[in-house]
C-alpha positions, 0 to 999 in steps of 0.5 A: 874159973869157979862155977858161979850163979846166975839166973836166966831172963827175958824181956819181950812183947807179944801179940797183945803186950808192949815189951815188958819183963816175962822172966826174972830171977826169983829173988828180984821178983820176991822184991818187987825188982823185976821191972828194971830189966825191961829197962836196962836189956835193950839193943839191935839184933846181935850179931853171931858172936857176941853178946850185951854186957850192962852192969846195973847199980842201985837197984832194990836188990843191990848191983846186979850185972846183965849178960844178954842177946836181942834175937828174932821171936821166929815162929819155928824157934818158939813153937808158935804157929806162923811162919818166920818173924813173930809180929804183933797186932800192928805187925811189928816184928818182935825181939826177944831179949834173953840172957842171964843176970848175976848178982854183984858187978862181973867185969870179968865174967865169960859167958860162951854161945852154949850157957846161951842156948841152954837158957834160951831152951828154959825160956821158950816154954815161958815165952809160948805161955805169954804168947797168948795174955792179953792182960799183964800177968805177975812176972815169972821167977827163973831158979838160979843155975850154975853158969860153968864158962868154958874158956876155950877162945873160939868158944867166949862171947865178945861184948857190947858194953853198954853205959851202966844203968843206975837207979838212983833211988826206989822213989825215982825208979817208981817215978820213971816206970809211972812215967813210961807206963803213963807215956804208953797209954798216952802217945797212941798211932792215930792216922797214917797218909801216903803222899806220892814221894819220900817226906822231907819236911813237916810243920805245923801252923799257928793254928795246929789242925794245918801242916805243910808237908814237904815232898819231892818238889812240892809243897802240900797243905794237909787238913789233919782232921779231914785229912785231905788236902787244902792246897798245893804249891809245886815247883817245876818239875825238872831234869837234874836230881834235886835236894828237897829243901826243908819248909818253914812257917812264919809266926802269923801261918801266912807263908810257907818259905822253901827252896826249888830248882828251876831253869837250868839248875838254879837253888832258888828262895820262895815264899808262898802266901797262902791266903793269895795263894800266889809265890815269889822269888826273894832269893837264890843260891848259887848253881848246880847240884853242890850248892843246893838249899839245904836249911831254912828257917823265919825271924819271929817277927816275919821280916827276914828268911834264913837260907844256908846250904851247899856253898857254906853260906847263910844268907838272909832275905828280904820277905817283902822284897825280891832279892833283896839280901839282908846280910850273908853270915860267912865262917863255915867250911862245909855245906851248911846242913841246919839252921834254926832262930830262937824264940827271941829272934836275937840268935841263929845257929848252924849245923855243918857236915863237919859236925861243925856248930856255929852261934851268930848275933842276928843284930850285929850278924857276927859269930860268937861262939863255935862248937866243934865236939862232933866228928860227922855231919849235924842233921838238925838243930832246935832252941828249947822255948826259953831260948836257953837251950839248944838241941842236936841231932847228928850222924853220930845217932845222938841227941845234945843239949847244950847251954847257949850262954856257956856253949858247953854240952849240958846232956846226951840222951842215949843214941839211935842206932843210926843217924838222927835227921830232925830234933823237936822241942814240945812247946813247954819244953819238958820233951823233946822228939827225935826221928832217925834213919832207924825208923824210929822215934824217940820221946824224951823226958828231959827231967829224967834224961830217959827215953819215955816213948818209942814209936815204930811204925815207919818202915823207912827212916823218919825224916822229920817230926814237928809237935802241934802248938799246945804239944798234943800231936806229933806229926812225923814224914819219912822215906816211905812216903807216908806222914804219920800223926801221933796224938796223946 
């Protein structure tokens, strides 16, 4: 293959700075370009062997290809004093996104370990000078060089291609790096609490200063501007491994819904007054550990609570009563692992551990629609404030959107790197937040279909997240025992 140019780049952060491009070609930085690479080089860790290929299209300098690797920013490869992971200010450990831009689309481009580690040399110096700014400073030009592949097979790169970035026009590239420069200096880590178990739930009440947290057999009220607890409600401490049922809130903030197990092995429904502080049993699921209570979810109008777990029912209680079952909604052939109302009380969907949706009539209790594009397990499911919409999160990493009235897929947002365990609509329904096994959280702009915000501070997968009623705090409970409250 003919010699061919190409440019070094690199996109990182560093003890002060989010990530952002330090090192661009020099002809992107004459127009002003530069920061689309902050945009379009993202990744895990890549592994030995291989290397991220992204082509992107349209940008102000025309369509450009990316060949490049996500690395640990260690203190003995950069220079920097420490030892080992570089890490920031929060003590997040830092990456380094490296590699080279070419211009025009390069599918057939080959790039070998060695056009690697030269470039990498060339941009540690940068590096170590942007290792101590604690302002933004003018990205740093990078003079072409010819890339001479060496196409020995034992010596290519393998690929990891990415979807193609496109910048539709300069007046939208503006608006999503205003937008992402606004989201950074909006959503900020205000308060962290350890709780004696992993999270599995959060929820807020009506009046958006209360939440319920959800861990172990119990169930916490937590004052978000005292931080301390109001009350508690604890089911029996028991000898079997148990499944901690998500909560759920009703309209008016008077009951907390849930599931324990009691006695032998018995799933049961509760409801928790949390003016009277008493509880009562409105129902129970079938025994043992295959048939736990795995979703939960309230009517607007607070009559009926909406169970579904194990044995591939969903069943609906009576609020008032004990035991009094309203109807079992029947169709699903895995363990039913979500459930969710809309706003108008009229339709309830379900997520399966097939990867399996369902849409039920509430009124006439019957299935209408069913939609089966996944192929493993649906972790949580939430209707957009019109209704309109319905949101996924799966064991396919990914987030959905899809049209209630037609049941076909109305958007994907870019993935996870692992599992997505709880999804969220902010109540004007412009966001949407996701928590993965990844430890992370996403913030959606649904306008742009992009990632605005990620935010990184768990250090075992994110559980749930729950947005407060006027949409200006975002709480988050994962694995490692600690809730987390976001505020903009």
């Amino acid at each position: 293959m003919k010699n061919i140019q190409a440019w070094g780049f690199l996109v990182s952060r560093n003890q002060y700075l989010d990530y952002r491009t330090i090192v661009a070609p020099s002809f992107m930085c004459e127009a002003s370009a530069s920061s689309v690479l902050a945009k379009a080089a993202e990744g895990d860790l890549t592994e030995q062997g291989f290397a991220i290929y992204r082509e992107i299209y349209n940008s102000k300098v025309g369509n450009l290809t990316l060949v490049f690797r996500v690395i640990e920013a260690s203190a003995e490869d950069t220079g920097i004093t420490g030892n080992g992971v570089l890490k920031d200010s929060f003590g997040r450990e830092i990456y380094l996104i490296e590699g080279i831009v070419l211009k025009e689309r390069m599918p057939n481009i080959v790039v070998n370990q060695e056009n690697f580690e030269e470039t990498h040399k060339h941009l540690l110096a940068y590096y170590r000078e942007f290792w101590d700014y604690s302002t933004p400073n003018p990205t740093i030009p990078s003079e072409p060089f010819n890339l001479q592949p060496n196409n020995s097979v034992g010596n290519c790169l393998k690929y990891k291609k990415l979807k193609e970035y496109i910048v539709a026009d300069q007046q939208k590239l503006q608006t999503e790096q205003l937008s992402l420069e606004q989201s950074q200096k909006l959503w900020r880590h205000v308060s962290t609490d350890r709780f004696g178990g992993e999270i599995s739930s959060v929820a807020f009440f009506p009046e958006g200063n209360l939440i319920a947290i959800r861990h172990d057999q119990i169930i916490t009220v937590w004052n978000l501007s005292s931080r301390q607890k109001v009350q508690e409600f604890s089911g029996e401490r028991i000898w079997a491994a148990g499944y901690a049922t998500p909560i759920a809130i009703n309209t008016t903030g008077q009951f907390i819904a849930s599931a324990m197990i009691q006695n032998f092995d018995q799933n049961v429904v509760k409801l928790w007054d949390v003016k009277t502080k008493k509880a009562k049993d409105i129902g129970e699921h079938q025994f043992n550990g295959f048939h736990r209570v795995k979703a939960v979810a309230f009517t607007p109008n607070s009559k009926i609570v909406a169970t579904g777990g194990g044995d591939q029912l969903i069943k609906l209680w009576d609020v008032k009563e004990e035991g009094l079952e309203r109807g079992t909604l029947e169709g699903h052939s895995s363990e039913i692992k979500c459930i969710v109302i809309s706003p108008n009380g009229e339709t309830l969907a379900s997520g399966d551990g097939h990867g399996v949706i369902k849409i039920w009539n509430l009124r006439t209790k019957e299935e209408y629609r069913t939609i089966s594009e996944y192929q493993k397990p649906v972790n949580s499911l939430a209707f957009s404030p019109d209704g309109q919409r319905l949101a996924s999160g799966s064991d396919e990493c990914d987030i959905t959107l899809w049209n209630i009235k037609t049941g076909k897929k109305d958007m994907t947002m870019e993935k996870h790197s692992e599992p997505v365990n709880s999804v969220t609509f902010s109540p004007d329904g412009k966001i949407i937040a996701s928590g993965s096994d990844d430890c992370k959280i996403k913030i959606w702009d649904l306008k742009s279909q992009q990632t605005i915000y990620n935010l990184s501070e768990h250090t075992k997968a994110v559980t749930s997240v729950a947005f407060s009623p006027d949409g200006q705090t975002l709480v988050s409970g994962g694995k490692d025992c600690t809730i987390r409250v976001w505020q903009r």
